[in-house]
C-alpha positions in Angstrom: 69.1 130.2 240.8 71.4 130.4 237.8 72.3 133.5 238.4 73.6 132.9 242.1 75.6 129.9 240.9 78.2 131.3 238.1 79.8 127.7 237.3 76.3 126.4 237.2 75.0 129.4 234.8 78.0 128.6 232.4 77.3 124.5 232.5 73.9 125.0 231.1 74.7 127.7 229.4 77.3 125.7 227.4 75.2 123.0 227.0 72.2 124.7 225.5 75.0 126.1 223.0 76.5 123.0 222.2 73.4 121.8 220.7 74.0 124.5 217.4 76.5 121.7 216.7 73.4 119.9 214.5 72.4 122.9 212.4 75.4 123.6 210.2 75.0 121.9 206.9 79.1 121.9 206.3 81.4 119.4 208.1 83.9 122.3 208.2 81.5 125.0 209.8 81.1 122.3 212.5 84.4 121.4 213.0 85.1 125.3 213.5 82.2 125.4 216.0 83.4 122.1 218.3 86.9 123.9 218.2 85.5 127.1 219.4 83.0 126.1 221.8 85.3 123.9 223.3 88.5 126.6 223.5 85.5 128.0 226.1 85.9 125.3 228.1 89.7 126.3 229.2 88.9 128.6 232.4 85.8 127.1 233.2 87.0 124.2 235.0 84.3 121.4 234.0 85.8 118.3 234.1 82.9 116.6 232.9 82.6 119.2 230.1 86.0 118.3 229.4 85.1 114.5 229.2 82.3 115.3 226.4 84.8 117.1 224.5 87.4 114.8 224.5 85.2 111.9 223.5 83.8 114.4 220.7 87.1 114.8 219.4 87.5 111.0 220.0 84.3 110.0 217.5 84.4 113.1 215.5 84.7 111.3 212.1 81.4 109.4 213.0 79.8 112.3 214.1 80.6 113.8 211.1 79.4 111.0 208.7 76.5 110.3 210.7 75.3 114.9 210.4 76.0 114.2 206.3 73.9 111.3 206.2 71.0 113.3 207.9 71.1 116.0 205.8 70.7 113.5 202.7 67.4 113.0 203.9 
């Protein structure tokens, strides 16, 4: 089914990557990451992707505080 639908293939396919977001251990390796994964948004034309991202960016010193405190732990 993925393969006969290309937009759908890259949706999931960029969700399931966006989740490597948790494993890095350095605010900066994420940062570098988010940028990168979301530069792979530009041709895809997923508006809700889009969304995500831009409320990422919104909340990312949050995010960011939030991965540190886990990794305290």
């Amino acid at each position: 089914m993925l393969a006969a639908n290309k937009r759908l293939n890259t949706a999931y396919l960029l969700k399931e990557s966006f989740g490597q977001l948790w494993d890095y251990e350095r605010e900066g390796w994420a940062r570098r990451f988010f940028e990168n994964w979301r530069a792979s948004l530009k041709w895809q034309r997923l508006k809700p992707y889009e969304k995500f991202a831009e409320m990422i960016e919104q909340h990312w010193d949050g995010i960011a505080s939030l991965q540190q405190k886990a990794l305290v732990r």
